[in-house]
C-alpha positions in Angstrom: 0.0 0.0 0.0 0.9 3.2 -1.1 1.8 5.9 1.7 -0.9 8.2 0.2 -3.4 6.0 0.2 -2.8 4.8 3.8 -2.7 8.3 5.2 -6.2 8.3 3.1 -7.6 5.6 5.5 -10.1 6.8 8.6 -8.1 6.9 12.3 -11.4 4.8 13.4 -13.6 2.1 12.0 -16.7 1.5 13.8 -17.3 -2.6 12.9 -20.3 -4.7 14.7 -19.0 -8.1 16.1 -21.3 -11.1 16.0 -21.1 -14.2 17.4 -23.3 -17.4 16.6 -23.0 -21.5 17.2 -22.1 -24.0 14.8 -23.4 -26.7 15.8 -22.6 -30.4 14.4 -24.2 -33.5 15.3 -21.0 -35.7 17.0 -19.0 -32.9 16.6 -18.0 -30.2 19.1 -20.3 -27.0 19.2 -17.8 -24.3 17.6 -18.5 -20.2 18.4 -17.9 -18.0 15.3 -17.2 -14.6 15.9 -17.7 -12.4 13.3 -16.2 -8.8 12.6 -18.4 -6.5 10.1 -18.6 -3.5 8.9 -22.7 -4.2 7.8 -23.9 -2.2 11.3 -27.6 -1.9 10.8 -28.8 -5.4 12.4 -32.5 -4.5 11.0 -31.1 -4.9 7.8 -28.3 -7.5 8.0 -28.9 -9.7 10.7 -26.9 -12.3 12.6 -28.4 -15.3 10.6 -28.7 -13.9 7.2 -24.4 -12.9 7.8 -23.7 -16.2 9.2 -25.1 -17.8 6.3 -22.8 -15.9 3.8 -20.1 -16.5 6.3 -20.8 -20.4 5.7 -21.0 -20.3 2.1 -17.5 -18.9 2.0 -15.5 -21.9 1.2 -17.0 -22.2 -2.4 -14.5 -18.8 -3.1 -12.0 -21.6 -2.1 -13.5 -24.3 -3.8 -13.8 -21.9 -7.2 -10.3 -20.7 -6.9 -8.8 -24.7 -6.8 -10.7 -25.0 -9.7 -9.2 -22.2 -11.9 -5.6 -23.2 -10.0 -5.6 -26.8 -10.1 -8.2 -28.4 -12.6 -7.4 -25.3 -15.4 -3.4 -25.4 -14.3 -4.1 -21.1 -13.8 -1.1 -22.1 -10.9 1.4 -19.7 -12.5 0.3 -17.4 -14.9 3.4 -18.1 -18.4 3.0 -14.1 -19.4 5.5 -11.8 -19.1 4.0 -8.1 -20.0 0.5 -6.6 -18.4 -1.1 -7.3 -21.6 -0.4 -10.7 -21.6 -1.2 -11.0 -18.4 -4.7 -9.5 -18.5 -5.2 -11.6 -22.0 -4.4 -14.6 -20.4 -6.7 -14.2 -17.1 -9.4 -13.1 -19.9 -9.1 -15.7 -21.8 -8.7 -18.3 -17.9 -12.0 -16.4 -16.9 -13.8 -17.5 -20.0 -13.4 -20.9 -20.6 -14.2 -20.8 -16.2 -17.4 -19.2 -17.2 -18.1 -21.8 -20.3 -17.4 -25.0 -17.9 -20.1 -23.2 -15.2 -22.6 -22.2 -17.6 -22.0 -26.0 -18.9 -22.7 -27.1 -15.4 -25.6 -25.4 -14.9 -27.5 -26.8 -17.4 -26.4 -30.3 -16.0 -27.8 -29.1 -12.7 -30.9 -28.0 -14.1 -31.3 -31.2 -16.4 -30.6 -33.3 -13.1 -32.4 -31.5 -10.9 -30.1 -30.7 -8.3 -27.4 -28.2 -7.0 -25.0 -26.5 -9.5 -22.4 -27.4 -7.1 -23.0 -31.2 -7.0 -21.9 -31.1 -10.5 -18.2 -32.1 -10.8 -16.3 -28.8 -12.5 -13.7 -31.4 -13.9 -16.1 -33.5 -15.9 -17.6 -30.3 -17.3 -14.4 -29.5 -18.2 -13.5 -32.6 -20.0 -17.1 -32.8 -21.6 -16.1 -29.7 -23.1 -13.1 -30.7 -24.2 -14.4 -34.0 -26.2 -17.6 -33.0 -27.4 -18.8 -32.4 -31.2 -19.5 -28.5 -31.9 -23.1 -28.4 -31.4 -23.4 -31.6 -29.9 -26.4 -32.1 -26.9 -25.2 -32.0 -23.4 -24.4 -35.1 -21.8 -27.1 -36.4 -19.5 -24.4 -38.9 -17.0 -22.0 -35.6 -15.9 -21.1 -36.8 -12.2 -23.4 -35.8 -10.1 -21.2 -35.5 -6.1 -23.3 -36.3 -3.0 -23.2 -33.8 -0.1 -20.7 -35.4 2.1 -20.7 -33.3 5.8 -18.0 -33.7 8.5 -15.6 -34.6 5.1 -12.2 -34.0 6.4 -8.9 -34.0 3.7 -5.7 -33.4 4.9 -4.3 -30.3 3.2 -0.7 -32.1 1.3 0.2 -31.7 -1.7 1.8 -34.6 -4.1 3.8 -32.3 -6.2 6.6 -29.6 -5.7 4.6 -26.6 -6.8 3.1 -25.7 -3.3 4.2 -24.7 0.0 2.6 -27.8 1.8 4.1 -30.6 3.3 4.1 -33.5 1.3 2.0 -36.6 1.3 4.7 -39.2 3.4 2.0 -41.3 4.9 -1.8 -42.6 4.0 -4.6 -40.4 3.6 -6.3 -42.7 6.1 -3.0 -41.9 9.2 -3.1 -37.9 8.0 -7.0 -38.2 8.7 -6.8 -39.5 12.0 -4.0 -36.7 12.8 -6.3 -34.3 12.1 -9.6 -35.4 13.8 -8.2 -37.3 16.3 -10.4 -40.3 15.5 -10.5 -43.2 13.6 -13.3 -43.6 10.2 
């Protein structure tokens, strides 16, 4: 940040903190606390920011798909304008693989985010110009209390590598066994 624009920045911020209880059934009850700067409660209240709060990790989920599944890990430009054509061009063919999954959502009847991104993708990539969509893309069941250890198998990230079973890093991290 610029020196300008931090001098540019209020000495205060007023911010309205909320609290609220996740509860999970055989899990631990966990207490959220949430900082905002949303302050009228008439108009944006506890539940309604809680909820939003919730649906955060699909930012996550979108961002491993345009990282991982499209390989956007590093970006291969070397100028601004290459840059910007290349997250253009990234940002499109992520919007052609959702639009693609929404009408498999709607064809199924079910949530646009049960449809797997990657065999969008690959639909995409094999079908005819003009061709109808396929009616068997996967269709993921809601799986809560999931837990996936966060290693990597190559050398690209920062996180420690995958030495030992899925099922050992698992129990590491929830402290029980299943």
């Amino acid at each position: 940040m610029a020196r300008a624009q931090f001098e540019a920045l209020p000495a205060e911020l007023l911010v309205r903190e909320l609290r609220y209880r996740v509860v999970a059934r055989g899990r631990r009850t966990r207490v959220v606390t949430v900082a905002t700067t949303l302050l009228d409660a008439a108009a944006y209240p506890t539940q309604a920011i809680a909820a939003l709060y919730g649906i955060r990790w699909q930012v996550e989920t979108h961002w491993r798909e345009l990282k991982t599944v499209l390989r956007m890990r590093r970006l291969k430009c070397r100028t601004v304008a290459g840059v910007h054509k290349e997250l253009a061009a990234y940002a499109l063919v992520y919007n052609l693989v959702r639009a693609v999954m929404v009408r498999a959502a709607a064809r199924q009847g079910t949530a646009v985010d049960r449809v797997s991104f990657t065999d969008a993708l690959r639909w995409l990539l094999s079908a005819a110009p003009g061709a109808a969509l396929a009616a068997d893309l996967v269709c993921n069941p809601r799986r809560p209390g999931r837990c996936e250890p966060r290693v990597i198998k190559d050398h690209f990230e920062t996180y420690p590598r995958m030495s030992r079973l899925r099922s050992e890093l698992r129990v590491t991290l929830t402290g029980k066994e299943g």
